[in-house]
C-alpha positions as CSV (number, residue, x, y, z in Angstrom):
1,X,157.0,108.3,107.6
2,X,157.4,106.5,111.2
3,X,156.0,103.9,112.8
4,X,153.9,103.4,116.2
5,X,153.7,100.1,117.9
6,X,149.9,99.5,117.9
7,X,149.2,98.7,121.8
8,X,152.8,97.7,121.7
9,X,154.4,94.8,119.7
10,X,150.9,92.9,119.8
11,X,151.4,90.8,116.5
12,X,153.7,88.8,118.6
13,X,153.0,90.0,121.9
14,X,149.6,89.6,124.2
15,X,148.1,93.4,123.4
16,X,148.1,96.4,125.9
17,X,150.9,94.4,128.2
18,X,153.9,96.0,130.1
19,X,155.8,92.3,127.6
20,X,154.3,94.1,124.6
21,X,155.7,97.3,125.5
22,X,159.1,96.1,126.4
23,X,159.3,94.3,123.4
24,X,158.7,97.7,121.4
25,X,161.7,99.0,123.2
26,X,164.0,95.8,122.5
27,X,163.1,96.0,118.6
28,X,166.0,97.3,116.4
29,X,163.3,99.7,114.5
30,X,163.3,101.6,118.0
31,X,166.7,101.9,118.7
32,X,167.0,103.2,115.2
33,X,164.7,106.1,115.6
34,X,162.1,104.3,113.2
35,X,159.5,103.3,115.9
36,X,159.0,106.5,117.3
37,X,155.2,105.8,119.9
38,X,152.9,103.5,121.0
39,X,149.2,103.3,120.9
40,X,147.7,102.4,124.1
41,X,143.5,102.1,125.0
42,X,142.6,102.7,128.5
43,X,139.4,102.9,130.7
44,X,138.2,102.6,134.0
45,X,137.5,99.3,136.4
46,X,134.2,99.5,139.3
47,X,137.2,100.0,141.9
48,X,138.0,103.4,140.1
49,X,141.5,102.2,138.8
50,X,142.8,103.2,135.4
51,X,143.6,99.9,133.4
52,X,144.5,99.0,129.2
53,X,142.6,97.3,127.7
54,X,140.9,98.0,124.6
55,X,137.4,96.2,124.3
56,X,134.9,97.7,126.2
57,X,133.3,94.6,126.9
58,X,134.9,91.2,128.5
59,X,134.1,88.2,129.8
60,X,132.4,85.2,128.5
61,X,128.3,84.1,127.9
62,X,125.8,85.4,130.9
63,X,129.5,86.9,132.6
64,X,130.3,89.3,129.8
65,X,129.5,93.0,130.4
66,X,131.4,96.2,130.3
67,X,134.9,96.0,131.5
68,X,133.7,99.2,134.0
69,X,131.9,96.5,136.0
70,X,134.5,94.9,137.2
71,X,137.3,95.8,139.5
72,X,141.0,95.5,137.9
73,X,142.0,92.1,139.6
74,X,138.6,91.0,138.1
75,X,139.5,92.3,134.4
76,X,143.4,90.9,134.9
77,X,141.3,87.1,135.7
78,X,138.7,87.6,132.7
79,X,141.7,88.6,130.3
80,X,143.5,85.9,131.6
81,X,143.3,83.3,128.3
82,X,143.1,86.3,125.9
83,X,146.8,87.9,127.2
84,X,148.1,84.2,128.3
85,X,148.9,85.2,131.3
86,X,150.1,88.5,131.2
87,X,148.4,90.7,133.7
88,X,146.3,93.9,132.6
89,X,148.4,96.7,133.6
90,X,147.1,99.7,135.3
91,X,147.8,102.9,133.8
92,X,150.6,104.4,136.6
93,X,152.3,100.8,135.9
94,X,152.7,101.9,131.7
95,X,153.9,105.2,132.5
96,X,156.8,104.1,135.1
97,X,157.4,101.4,131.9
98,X,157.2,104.0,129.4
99,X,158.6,107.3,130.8
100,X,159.3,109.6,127.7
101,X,160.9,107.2,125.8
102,X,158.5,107.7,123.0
103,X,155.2,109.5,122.0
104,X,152.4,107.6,123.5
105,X,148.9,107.6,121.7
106,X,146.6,107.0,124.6
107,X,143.2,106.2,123.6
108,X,140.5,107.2,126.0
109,X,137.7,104.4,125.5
110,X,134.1,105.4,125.9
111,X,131.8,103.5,128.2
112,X,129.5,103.5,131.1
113,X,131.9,105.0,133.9
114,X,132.5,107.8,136.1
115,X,133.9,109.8,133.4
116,X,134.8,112.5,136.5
117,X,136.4,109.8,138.7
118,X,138.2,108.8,135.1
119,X,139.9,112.1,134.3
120,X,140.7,113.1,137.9
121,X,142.7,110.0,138.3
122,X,144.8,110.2,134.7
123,X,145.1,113.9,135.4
124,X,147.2,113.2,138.8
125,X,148.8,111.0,136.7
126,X,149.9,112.7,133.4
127,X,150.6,115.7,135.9
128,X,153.0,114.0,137.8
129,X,154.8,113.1,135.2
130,X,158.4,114.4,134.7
131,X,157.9,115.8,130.7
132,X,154.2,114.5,129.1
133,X,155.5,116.4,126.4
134,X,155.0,113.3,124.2
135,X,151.5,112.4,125.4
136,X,148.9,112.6,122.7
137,X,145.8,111.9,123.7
138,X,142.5,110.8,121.6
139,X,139.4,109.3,120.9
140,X,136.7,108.4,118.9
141,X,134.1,110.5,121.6
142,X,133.6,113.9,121.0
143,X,133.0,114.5,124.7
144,X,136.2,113.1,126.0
145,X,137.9,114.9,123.8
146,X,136.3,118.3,124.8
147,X,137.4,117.1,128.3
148,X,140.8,116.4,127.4
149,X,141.1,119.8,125.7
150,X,139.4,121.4,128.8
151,X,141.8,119.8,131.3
152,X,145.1,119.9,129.9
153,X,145.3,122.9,127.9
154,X,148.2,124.6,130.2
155,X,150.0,121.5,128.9
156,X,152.3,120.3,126.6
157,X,150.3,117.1,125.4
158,X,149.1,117.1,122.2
159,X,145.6,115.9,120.8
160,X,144.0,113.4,118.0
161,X,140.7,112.8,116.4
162,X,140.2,108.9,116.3
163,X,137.8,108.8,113.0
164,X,136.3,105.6,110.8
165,X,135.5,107.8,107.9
166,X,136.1,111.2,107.1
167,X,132.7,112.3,108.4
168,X,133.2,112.0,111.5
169,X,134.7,114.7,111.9
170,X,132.5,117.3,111.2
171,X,131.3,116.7,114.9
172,X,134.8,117.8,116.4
173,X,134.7,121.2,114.5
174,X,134.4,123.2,117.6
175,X,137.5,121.7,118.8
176,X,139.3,121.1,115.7
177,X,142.0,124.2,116.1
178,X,142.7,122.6,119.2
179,X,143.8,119.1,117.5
180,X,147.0,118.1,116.4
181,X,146.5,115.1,114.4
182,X,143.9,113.3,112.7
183,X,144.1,109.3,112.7
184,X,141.8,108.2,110.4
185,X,141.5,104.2,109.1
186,X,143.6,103.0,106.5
187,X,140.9,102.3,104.5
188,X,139.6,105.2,105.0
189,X,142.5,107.4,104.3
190,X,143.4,106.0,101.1
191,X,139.7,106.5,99.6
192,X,139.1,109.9,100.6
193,X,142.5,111.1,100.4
194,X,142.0,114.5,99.1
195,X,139.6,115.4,101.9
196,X,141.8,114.5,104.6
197,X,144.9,116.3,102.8
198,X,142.6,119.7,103.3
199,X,142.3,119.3,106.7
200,X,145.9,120.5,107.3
201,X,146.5,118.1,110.2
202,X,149.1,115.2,110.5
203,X,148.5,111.7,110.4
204,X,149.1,108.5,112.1
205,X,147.5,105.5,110.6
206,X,145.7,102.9,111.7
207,X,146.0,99.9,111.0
208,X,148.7,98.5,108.7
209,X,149.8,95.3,109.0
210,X,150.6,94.0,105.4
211,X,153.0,94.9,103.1
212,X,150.4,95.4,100.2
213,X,148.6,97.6,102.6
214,X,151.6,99.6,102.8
215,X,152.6,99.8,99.5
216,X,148.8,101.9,98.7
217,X,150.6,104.8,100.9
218,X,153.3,104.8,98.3
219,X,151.6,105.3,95.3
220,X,150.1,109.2,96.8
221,X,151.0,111.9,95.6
222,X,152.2,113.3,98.8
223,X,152.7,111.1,102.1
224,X,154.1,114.1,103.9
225,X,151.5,114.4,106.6
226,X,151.5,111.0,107.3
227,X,154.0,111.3,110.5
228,X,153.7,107.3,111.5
229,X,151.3,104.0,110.6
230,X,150.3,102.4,113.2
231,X,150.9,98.5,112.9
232,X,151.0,95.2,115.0
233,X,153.4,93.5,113.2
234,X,156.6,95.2,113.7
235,X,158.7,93.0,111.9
236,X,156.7,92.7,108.8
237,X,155.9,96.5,108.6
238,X,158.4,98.4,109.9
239,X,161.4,97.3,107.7
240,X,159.2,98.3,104.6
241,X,158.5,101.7,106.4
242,X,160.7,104.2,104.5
């Protein structure tokens, strides 16, 4: 079992930041081969930019509304006091950060935006990429996943079902040959175990950020399948990892 940096080190770092991200990279766990991804969340601003940042909504009493409203210098202002300081990134600014230095978890958020303008953009991107080999893309939406599967299947990158509970997804069955890996709640997970085991996928967790948490992965029969957790807190979590 491995560990992926959940939108980089954010348990000590301001979340979905290029200093989160380098901080993954700096921690011993990675050097080791421990840390092996990331999980990123991105979506698109009103001036058709591809930024991370994982609520769909920002902003504060009568200026809160969907990120998508705003343009990206607009969300990098409004995030200001959440990511103290640190600007938003936009997506071509995480993969000239990231390169292939691990698998990256990119998490397509669903909102009210040009979901054509979207993929055209992180198409050019994950296209010009050198090796996207260790791109894995999902999502809790059942149509941006059918769209990822659509658009990159002469690719290399590699799919996920984001899921709260294990009925979820019965909605992806259509596509479910096409998936990769399941990442189901920890929660979740550990109360319908046996259901997820029959799926035949792999699993990356989310999200574990205590040690007691961890130790419930322990006590299964068979943790196998579970390729990585997902936590925030690198240096509580991934020392216990084993």
């Amino acid at each position: 079992m491995k560990v992926v940096a959940h939108r980089g080190y954010s348990g000590k770092y301001p979340e979905n930041t290029i200093a989160a991200f380098d901080a993954t990279f700096r921690h011993p766990d990675y050097a080791s081969g421990k840390i092996i991804g990331c999980e990123i969340d991105i979506q698109l601003s009103s001036d058709g930019k591809v930024v991370l940042y994982h609520d769909t909504e920002i902003g504060a009493g009568k200026s809160r509304d969907f990120v998508s409203k705003f343009t990206a210098h607009e969300i990098s202002l409004l995030a200001n006091s959440k990511l103290h300081g640190e600007p938003v990134p936009l997506f071509d600014e995480f993969l000239d950060c990231v390169q292939d230095k691990l698998d990256v978890l990119v998490e397509i958020k669903d909102g009210p935006y040009d979901k054509k303008i979207f993929f055209d953009s992180i198409e050019k991107s994950l296209r010009a990429m050198k090796n996207n080999s260790r791109m894995i893309l999902h999502s809790f939406s059942l149509e941006i996943m059918q769209e990822c599967v659509k658009r990159f299947a002469d690719t290399k990158m590699r799919y996920g079902i984001l899921c709260s509970f294990y009925e979820d997804l019965a909605q992806f069955s259509g596509i479910f040959d096409k998936v990769a890996f399941v990442h189901p709640e920890w929660r979740s997970f550990l109360a319908q175990y046996e259901s997820y085991m029959k799926t035949g996928k792999e699993f990356h967790i989310w999200t574990v950020n205590w040690p007691a948490q961890l130790d419930c992965f322990y006590k299964l029969r068979d943790i196998s399948k579970i390729r990585a957790i997902m936590t925030d807190e690198l240096d509580r979590i991934s020392p216990l990892v084993k």
